[in-house]
FIFIKOL-91092 format. One record per residue (C-alpha): residue number from 0; z, y, x. Coordinates in pm, 1 decimal. Layout:
N
+-----+----------+----------+----------+
: num :       up :    north :     east :
+-----+----------+----------+----------+
: NUM :        Z :        Y :        X :
...
+-----+----------+----------+----------+
END
This chain:
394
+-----+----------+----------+----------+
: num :       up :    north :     east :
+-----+----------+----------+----------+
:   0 :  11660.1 :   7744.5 :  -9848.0 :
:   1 :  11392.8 :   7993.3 : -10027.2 :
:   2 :  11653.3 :   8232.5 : -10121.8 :
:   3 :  11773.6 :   8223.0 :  -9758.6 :
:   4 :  11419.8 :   8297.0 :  -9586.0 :
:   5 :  11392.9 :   8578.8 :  -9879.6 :
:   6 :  11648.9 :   8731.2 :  -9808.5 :
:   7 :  11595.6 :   8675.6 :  -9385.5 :
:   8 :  11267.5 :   8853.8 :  -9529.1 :
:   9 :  11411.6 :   9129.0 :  -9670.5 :
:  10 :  11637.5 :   9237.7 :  -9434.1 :
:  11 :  11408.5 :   9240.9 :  -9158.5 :
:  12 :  11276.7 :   9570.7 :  -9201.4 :
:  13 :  11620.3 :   9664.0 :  -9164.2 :
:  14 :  11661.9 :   9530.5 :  -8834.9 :
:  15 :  11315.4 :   9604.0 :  -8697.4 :
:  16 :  11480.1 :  10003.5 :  -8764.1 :
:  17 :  11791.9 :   9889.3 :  -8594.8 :
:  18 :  11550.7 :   9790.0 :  -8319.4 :
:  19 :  11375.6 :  10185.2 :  -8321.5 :
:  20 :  11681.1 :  10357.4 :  -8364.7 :
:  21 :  11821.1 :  10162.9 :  -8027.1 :
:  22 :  11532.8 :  10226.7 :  -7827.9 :
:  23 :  11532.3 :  10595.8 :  -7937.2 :
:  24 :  11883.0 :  10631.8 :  -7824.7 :
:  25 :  11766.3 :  10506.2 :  -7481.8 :
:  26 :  11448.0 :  10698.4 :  -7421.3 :
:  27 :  11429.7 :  11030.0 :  -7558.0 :
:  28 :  11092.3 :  11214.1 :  -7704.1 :
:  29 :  10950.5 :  10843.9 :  -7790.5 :
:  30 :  11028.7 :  10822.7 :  -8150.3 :
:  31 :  10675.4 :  10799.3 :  -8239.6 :
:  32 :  10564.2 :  10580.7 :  -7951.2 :
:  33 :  10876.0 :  10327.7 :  -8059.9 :
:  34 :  10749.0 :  10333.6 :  -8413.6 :
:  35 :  10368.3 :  10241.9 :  -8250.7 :
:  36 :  10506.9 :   9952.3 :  -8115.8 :
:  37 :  10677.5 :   9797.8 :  -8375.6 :
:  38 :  10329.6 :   9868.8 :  -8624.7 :
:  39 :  10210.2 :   9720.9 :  -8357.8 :
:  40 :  10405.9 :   9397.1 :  -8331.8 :
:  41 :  10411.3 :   9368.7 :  -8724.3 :
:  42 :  10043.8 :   9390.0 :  -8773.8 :
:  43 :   9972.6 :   9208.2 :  -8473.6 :
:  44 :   9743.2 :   9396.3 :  -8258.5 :
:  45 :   9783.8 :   9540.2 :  -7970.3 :
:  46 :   9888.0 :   9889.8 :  -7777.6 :
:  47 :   9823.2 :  10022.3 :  -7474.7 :
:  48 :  10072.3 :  10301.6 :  -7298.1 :
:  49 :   9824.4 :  10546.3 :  -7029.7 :
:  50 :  10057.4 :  10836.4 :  -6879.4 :
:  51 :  10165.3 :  10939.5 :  -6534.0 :
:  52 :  10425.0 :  10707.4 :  -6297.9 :
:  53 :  10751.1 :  10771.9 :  -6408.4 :
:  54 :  10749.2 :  10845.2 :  -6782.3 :
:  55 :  10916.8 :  10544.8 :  -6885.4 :
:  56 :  10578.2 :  10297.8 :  -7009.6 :
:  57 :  10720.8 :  10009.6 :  -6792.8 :
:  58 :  11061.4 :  10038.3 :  -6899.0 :
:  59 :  11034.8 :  10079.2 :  -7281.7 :
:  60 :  10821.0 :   9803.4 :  -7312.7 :
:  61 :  11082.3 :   9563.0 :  -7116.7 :
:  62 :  11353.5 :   9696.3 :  -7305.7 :
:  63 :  11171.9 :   9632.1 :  -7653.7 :
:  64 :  11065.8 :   9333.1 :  -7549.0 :
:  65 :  11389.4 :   9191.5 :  -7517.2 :
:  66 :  11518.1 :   9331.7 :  -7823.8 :
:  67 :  11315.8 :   9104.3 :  -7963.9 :
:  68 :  11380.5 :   8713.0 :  -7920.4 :
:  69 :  11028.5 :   8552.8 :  -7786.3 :
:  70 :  10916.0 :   8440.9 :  -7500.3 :
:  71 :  10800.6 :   8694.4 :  -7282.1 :
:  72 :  10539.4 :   8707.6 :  -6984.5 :
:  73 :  10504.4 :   9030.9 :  -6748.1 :
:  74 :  10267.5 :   9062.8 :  -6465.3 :
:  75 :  10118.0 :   9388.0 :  -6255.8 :
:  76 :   9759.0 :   9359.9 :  -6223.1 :
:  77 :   9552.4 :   9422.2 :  -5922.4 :
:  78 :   9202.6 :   9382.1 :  -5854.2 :
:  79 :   9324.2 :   9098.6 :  -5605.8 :
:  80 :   9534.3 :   8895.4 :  -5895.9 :
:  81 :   9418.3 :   8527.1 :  -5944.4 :
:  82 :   9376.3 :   8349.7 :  -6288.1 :
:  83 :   9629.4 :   8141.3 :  -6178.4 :
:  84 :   9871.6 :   8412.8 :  -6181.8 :
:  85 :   9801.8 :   8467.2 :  -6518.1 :
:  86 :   9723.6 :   8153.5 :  -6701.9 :
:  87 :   9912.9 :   7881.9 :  -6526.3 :
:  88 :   9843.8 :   7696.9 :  -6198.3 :
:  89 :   9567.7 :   7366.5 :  -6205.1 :
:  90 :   9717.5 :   7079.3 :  -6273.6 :
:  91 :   9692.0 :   6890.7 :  -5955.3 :
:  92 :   9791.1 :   6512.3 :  -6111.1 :
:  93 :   9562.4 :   6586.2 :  -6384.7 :
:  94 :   9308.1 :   6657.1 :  -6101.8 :
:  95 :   9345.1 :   6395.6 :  -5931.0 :
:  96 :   9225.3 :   6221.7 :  -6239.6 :
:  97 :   8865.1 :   6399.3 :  -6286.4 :
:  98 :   9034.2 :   6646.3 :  -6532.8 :
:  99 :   9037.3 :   7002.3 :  -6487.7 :
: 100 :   9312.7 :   7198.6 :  -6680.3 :
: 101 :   9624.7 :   7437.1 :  -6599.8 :
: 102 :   9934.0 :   7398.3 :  -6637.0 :
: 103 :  10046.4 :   7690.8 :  -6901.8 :
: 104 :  10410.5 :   7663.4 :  -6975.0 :
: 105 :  10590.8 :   8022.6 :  -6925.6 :
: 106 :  10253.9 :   8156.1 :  -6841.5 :
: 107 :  10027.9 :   8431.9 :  -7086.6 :
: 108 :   9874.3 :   8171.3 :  -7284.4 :
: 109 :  10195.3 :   8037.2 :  -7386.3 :
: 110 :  10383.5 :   8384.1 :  -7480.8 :
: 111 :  10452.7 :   8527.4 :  -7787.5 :
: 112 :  10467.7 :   8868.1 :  -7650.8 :
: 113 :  10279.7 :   8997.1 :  -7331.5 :
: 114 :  10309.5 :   9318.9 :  -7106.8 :
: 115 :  10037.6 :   9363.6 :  -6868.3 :
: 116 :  10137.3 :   9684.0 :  -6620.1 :
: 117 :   9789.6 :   9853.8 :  -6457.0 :
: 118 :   9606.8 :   9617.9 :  -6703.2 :
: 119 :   9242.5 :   9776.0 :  -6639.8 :
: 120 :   9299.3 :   9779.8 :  -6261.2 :
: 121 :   9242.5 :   9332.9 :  -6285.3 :
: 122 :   8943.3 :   9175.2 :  -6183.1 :
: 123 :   8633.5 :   9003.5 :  -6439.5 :
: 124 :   8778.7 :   8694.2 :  -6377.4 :
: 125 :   9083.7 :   8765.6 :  -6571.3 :
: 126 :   8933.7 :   9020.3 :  -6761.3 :
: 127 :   8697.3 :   8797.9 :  -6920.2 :
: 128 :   8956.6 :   8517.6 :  -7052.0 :
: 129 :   9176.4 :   8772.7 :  -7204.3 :
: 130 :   8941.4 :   8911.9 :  -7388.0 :
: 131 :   8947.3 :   8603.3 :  -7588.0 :
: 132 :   9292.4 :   8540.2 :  -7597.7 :
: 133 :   9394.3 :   8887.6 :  -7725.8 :
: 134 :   9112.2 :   8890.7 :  -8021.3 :
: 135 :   9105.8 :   8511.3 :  -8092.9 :
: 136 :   9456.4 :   8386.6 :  -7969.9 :
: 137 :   9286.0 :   8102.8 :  -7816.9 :
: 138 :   9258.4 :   7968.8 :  -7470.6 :
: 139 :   9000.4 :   7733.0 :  -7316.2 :
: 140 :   9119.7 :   7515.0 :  -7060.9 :
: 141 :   8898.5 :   7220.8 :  -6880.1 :
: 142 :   8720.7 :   7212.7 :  -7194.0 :
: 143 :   9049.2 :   7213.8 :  -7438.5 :
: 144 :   9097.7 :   7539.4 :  -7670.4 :
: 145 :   9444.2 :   7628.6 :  -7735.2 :
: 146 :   9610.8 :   7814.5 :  -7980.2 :
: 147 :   9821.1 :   8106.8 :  -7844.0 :
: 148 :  10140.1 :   8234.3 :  -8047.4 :
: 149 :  10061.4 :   8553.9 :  -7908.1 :
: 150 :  10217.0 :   8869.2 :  -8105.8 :
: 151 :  10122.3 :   9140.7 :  -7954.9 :
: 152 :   9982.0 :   9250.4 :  -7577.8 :
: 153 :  10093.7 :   9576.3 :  -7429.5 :
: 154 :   9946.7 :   9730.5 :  -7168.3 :
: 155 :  10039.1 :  10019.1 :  -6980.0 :
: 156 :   9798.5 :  10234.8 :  -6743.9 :
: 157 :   9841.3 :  10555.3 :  -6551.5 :
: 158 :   9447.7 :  10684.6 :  -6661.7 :
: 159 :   9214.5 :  10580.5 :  -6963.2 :
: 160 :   8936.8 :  10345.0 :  -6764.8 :
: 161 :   8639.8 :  10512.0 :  -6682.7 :
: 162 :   8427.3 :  10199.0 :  -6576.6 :
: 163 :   8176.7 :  10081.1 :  -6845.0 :
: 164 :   8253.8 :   9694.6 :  -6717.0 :
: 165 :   8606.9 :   9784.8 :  -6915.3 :
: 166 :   8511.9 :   9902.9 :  -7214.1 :
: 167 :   8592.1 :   9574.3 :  -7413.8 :
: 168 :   8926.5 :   9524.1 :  -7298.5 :
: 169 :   9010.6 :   9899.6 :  -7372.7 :
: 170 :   8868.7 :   9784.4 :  -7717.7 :
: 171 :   9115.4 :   9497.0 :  -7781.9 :
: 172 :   9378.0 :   9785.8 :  -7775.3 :
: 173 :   9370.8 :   9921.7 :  -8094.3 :
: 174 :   9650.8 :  10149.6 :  -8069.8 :
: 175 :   9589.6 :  10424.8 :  -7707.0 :
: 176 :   9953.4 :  10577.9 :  -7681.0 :
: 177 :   9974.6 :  10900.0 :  -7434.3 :
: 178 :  10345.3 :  10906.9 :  -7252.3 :
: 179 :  10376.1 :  11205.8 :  -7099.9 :
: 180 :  10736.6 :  11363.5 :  -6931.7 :
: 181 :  10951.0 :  11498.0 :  -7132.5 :
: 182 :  10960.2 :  11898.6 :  -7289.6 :
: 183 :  11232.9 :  12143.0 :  -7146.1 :
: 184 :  11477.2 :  12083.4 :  -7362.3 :
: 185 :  11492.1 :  11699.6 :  -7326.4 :
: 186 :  11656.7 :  11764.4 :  -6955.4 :
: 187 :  12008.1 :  11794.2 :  -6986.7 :
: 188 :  11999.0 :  11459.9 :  -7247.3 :
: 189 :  11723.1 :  11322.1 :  -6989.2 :
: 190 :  11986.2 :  11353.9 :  -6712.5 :
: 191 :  12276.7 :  11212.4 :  -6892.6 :
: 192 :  12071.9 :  10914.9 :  -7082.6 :
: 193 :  11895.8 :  10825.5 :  -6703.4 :
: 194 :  12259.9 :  10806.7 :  -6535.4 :
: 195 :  12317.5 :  10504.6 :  -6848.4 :
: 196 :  12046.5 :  10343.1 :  -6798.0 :
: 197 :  12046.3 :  10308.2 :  -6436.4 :
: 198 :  12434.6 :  10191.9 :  -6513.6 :
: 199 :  12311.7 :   9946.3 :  -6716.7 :
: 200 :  12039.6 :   9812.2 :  -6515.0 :
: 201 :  12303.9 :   9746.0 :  -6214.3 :
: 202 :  12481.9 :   9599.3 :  -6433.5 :
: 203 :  12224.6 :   9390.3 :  -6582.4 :
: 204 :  12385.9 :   9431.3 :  -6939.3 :
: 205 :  12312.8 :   9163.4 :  -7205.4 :
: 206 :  12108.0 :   9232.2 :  -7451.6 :
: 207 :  12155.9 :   9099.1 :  -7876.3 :
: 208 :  11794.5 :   9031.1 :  -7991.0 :
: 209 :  11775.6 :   9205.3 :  -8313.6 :
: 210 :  11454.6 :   8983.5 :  -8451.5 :
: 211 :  11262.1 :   8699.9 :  -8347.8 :
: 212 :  10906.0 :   8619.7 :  -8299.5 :
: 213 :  10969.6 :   8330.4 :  -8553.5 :
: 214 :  11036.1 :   8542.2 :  -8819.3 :
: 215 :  10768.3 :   8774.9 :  -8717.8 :
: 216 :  10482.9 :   8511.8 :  -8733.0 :
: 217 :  10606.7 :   8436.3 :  -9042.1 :
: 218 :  10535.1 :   8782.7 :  -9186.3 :
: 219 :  10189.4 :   8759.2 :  -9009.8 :
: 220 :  10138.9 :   8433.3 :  -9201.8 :
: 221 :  10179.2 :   8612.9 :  -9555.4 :
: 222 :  10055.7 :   8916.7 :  -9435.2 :
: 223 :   9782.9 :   8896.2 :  -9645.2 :
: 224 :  10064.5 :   9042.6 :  -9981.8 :
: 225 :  10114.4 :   9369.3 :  -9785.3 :
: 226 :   9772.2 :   9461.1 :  -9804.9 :
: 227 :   9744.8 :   9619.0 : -10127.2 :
: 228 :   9608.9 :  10010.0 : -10101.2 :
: 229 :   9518.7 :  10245.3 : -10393.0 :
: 230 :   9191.0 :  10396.6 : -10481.2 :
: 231 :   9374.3 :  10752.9 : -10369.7 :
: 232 :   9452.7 :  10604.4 : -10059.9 :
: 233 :   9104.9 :  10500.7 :  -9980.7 :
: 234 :   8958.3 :  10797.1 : -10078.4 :
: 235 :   9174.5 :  10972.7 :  -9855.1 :
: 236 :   9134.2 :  10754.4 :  -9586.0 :
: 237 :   8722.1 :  10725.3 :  -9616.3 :
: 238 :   8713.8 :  11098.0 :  -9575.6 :
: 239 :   8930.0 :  11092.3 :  -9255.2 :
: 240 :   8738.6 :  10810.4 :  -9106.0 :
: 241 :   8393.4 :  11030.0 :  -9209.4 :
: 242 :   8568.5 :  11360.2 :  -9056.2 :
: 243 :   8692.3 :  11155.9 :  -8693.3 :
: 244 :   8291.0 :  11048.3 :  -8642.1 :
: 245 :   8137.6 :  11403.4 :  -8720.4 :
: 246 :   8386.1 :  11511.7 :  -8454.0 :
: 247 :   8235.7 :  11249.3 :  -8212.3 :
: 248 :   8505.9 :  11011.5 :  -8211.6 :
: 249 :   8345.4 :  10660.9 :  -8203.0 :
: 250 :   8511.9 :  10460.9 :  -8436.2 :
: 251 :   8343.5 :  10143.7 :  -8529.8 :
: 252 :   8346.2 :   9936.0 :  -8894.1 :
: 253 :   8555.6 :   9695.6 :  -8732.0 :
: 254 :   8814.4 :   9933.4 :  -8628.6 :
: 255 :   8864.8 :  10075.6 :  -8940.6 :
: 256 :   8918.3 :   9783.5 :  -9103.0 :
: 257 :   9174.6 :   9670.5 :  -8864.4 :
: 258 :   9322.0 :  10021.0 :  -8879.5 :
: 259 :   9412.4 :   9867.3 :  -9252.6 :
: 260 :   9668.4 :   9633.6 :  -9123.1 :
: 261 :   9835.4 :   9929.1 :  -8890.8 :
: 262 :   9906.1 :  10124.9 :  -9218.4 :
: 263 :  10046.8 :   9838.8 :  -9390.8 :
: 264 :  10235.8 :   9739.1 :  -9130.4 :
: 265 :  10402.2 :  10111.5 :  -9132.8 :
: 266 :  10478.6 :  10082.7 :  -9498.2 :
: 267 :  10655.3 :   9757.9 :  -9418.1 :
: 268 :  10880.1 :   9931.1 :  -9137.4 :
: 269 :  10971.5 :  10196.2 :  -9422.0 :
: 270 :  11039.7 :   9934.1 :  -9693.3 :
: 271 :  10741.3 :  10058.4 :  -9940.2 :
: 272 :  10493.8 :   9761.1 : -10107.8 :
: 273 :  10245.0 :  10013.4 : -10046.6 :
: 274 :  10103.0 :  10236.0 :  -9784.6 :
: 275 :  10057.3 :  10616.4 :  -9820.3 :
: 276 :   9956.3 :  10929.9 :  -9672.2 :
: 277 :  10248.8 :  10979.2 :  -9415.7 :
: 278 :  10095.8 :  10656.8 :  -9263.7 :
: 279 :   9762.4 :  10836.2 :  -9144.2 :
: 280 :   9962.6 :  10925.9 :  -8790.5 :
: 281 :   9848.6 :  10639.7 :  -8690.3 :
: 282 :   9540.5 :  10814.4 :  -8654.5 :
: 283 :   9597.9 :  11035.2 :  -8424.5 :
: 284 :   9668.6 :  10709.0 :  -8170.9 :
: 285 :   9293.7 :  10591.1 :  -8176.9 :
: 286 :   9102.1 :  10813.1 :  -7917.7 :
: 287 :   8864.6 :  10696.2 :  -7657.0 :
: 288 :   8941.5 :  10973.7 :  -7408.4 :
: 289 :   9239.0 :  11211.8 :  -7390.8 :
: 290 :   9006.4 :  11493.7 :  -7445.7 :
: 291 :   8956.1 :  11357.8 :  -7816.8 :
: 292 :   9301.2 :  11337.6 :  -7872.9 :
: 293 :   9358.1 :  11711.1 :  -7978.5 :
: 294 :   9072.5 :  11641.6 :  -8179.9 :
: 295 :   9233.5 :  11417.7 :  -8396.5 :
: 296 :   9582.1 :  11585.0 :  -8399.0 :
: 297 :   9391.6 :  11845.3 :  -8577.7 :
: 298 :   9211.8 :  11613.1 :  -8840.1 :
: 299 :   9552.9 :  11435.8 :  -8930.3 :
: 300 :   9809.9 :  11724.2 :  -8884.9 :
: 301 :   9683.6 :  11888.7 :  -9192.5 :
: 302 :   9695.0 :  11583.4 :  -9393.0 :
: 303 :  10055.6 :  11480.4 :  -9308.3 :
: 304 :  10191.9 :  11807.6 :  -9362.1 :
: 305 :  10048.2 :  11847.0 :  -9733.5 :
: 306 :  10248.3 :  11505.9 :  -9772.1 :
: 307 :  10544.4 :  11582.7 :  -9625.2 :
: 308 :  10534.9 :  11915.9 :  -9835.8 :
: 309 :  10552.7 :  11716.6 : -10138.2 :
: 310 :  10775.3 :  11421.9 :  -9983.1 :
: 311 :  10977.8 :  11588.1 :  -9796.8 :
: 312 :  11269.0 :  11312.2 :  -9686.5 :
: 313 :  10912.7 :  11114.8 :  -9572.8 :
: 314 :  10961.0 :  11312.4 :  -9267.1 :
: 315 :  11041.7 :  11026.8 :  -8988.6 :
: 316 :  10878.7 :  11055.5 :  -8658.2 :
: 317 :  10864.8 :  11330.8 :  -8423.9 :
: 318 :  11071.1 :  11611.1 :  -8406.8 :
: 319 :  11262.3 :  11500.9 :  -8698.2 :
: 320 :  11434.6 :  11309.7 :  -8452.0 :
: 321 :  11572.3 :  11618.8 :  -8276.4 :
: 322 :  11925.0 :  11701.2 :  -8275.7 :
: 323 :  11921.0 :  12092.3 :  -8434.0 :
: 324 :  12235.7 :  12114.8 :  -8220.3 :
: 325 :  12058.7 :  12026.9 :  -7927.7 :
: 326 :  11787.6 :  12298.1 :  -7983.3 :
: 327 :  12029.9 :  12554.9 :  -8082.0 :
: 328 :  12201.1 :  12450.6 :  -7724.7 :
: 329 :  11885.5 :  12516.9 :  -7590.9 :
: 330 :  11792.0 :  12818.9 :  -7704.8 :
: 331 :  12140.9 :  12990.4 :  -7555.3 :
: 332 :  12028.4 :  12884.8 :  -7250.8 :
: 333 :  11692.2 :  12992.6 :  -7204.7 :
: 334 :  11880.1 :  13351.3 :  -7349.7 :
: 335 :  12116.0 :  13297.0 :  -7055.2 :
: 336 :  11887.4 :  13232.1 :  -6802.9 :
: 337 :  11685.5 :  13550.1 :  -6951.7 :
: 338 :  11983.8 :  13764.1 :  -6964.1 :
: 339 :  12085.0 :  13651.3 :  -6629.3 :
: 340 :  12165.6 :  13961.8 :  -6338.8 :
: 341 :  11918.9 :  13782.8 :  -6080.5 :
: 342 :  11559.8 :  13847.0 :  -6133.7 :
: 343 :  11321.7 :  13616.0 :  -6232.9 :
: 344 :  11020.8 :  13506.8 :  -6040.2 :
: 345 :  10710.7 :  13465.8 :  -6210.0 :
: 346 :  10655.6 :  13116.6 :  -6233.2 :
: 347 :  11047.7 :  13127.8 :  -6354.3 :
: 348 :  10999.8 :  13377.7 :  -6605.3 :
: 349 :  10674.3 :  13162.6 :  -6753.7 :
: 350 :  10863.4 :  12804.6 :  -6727.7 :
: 351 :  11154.6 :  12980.9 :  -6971.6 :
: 352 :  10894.9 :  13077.7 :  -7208.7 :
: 353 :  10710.6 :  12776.1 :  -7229.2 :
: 354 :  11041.8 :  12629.8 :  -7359.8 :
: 355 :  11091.1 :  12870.1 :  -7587.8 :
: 356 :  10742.5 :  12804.1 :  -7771.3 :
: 357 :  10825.7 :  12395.1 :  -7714.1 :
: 358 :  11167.5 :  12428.6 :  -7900.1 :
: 359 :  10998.9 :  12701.1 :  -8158.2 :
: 360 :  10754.6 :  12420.4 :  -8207.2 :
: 361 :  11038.3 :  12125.3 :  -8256.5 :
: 362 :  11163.7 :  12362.7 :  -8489.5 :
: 363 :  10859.2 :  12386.8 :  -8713.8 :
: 364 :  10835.8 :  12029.0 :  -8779.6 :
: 365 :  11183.4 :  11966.2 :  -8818.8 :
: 366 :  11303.8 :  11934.5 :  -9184.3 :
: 367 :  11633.5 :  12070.6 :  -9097.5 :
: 368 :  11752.3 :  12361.3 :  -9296.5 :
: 369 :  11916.3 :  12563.4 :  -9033.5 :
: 370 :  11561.5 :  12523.1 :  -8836.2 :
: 371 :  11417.7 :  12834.3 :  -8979.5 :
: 372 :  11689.1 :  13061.1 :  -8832.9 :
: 373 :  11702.0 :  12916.1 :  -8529.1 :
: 374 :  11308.9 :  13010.8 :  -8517.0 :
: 375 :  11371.4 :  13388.1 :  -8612.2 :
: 376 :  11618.7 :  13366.6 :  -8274.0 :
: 377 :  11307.1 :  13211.6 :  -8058.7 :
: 378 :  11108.1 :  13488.7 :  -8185.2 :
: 379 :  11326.8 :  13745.8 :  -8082.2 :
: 380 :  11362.5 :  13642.7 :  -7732.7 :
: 381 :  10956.2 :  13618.8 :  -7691.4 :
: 382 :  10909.3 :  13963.2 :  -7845.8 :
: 383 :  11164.8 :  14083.9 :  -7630.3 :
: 384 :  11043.7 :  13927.3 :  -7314.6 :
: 385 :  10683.6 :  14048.8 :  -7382.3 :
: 386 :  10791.9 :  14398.7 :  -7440.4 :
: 387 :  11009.8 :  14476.4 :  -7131.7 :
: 388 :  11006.7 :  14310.2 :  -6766.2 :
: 389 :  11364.0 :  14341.7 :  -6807.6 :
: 390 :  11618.2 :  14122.6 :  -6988.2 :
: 391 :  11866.0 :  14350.9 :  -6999.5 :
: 392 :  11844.0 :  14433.9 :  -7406.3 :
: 393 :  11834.5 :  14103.3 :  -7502.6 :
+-----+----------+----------+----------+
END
């Protein structure tokens, strides 16, 4: 029976990637968001998603949270939602009785994994109980406290809260994920991939869980064996954490030492006993306000590349992920369009070239060894189209 839970263990790394590799063939330009969830989920903290309507937040959490096999509680939140939405209706016999409690089977305090959509637009009422549940895992109810098998809350928003009054629930997110629409040369795989999707949600597919929350509270519960760092790793990570608060990103004790589990929980997902440099993008997923989160891009970036120069098959997230086929494919068009005999408007002529610097800078962080030459050809076509209004020579 040991030998069997080892080796359940051992191979669930494996599936968790099965898990990321799925999801990536479904929603395109989220490799590193996927990835965020799962550290997420493994670590057990929780994420929150904040990007416009339409770029997919609702819909990759659903789908990832049935590729895993736990019960699951959804909800939209409104400043009008009732607690008993949320946590379970009162429990009228009981209340007939003089006792006061609600009745929480297939309701939030009973789920093992939790997606609340518009989560800062809720009222104090529910605002105030969760913040318990999602830092303590407990639930009081007519004067009983509860444990909560809760793995991991995700939230999705369309802005970062503004409002002071939400400033601790945005702090029970440890991980702030931006999902923004897709670059130029996602759209003709955006267009195909959408028409599957919407196939298979008419056809309401089935979906083969690929883990289960069992197995994942088990890793939780021995958790405690993954958190092993070296002194190089600290020292690299102290002088990050000192660099992110001279730029003026708050980031409290507590925070950093939960940041801890995120990076072990990456090295887990990658099958290393010990975390390492390439886990640091994490990082660049822990800003208050967008505005800080070019800020941080520029702290880590420099620190992951140096790794990746020395490791480089650590490569993982990103534009790794990239067909170089589909960039090359790319490229010929934008030279098409360019080349075109109809003329090109302005705000034509500046959408072509903003795809041409968004492919050139796929290109730069992919590993691939054809990338370089494919950036020579992207170079050619902006120096051409900033010498002459015409496309002719091209």
């Amino acid at each position: 029976m040991v030998q069997t839970q080892g080796a359940a263990a051992a191979a669930l790394p494996i599936r968790l990637g099965q898990i990321a590799r799925t999801l990536e063939s479904r929603f395109l330009g989220k490799d590193e968001v996927i990835r965020l969830l799962l550290i997420a989920v493994v670590a057990g903290e929780h994420a929150v998603l904040i990007g416009p309507p339409g770029t997919a937040k609702s819909a990759l959490i659903r789908m990832f949270a049935r590729l895993i096999h736990a019960q699951y509680f959804e909800y939209l939140l409104t400043r009008f939602t009732e607690p008993n939405e949320i946590f379970g209706p009162v429990d009228i016999a009981a209340f007939r009785e003089g006792k006061y409690q609600r009745r929480v089977e297939n309701m939030l305090p009973t789920a093992e994994v939790v997606f609340l959509d518009e989560v800062f637009k809720s009222n104090s009422a529910i605002l105030n109980a969760l913040l318990t549940l999602l830092n303590e895992r407990r639930y009081t109810s007519g004067g009983v406290v509860m444990r909560c098998p809760l793995l991991s809350c995700f939230g999705a928003s369309n802005e970062v809260p503004t409002d002071e009054t939400l400033t601790a629930i945005f702090d029970r997110f440890l991980l702030r994920i931006r999902s923004d629409n897709l670059d130029a040369y996602h759209f003709q795989d955006l267009l195909t991939k959408g028409v599957q999707h919407e196939i298979m949600a008419l056809t309401d597919a089935p979906i083969q869980p690929l883990a289960s929350a069992a197995e994942i509270q088990e890793l939780h519960r021995a958790f405690a064996q993954r958190m092993r760092f070296t002194e190089e790793f600290f020292s690299q990570y102290k002088g990050l954490v000192f660099q992110i608060r001279a730029e003026g990103v708050s980031l409290s004790d507590r925070r950093v030492v939960k940041l801890l589990k995120l990076f072990a929980a990456s090295a887990f997902l990658d099958g290393r006993q010990q975390p390492d440099a390439s886990d640091f993008f994490v990082l660049k997923h822990i800003w208050n306000n967008e505005d800080q989160a070019a800020i941080l891009e520029s702290i880590v970036t420099p620190v992951l590349e140096a790794h990746y120069r020395d490791h480089p098959n650590a490569r993982r997230v990103g534009a790794a992920g990239i067909g170089i086929e589909a960039l090359a494919g790319e490229i010929d068009r934008v030279r098409q369009v360019l080349t075109g005999g109809g003329g090109l408007s302005d705000v034509q002529l500046f959408s072509q070239l903003k795809a041409l610097n968004e492919i050139k800078a796929a290109l730069g962080a992919s590993p691939d060894p054809r990338a370089p030459e494919l950036v020579q050809r992207v170079d050619q076509l902006l120096e051409a189209a900033f010498r002459s209004g015409r496309f002719a020579q091209l």
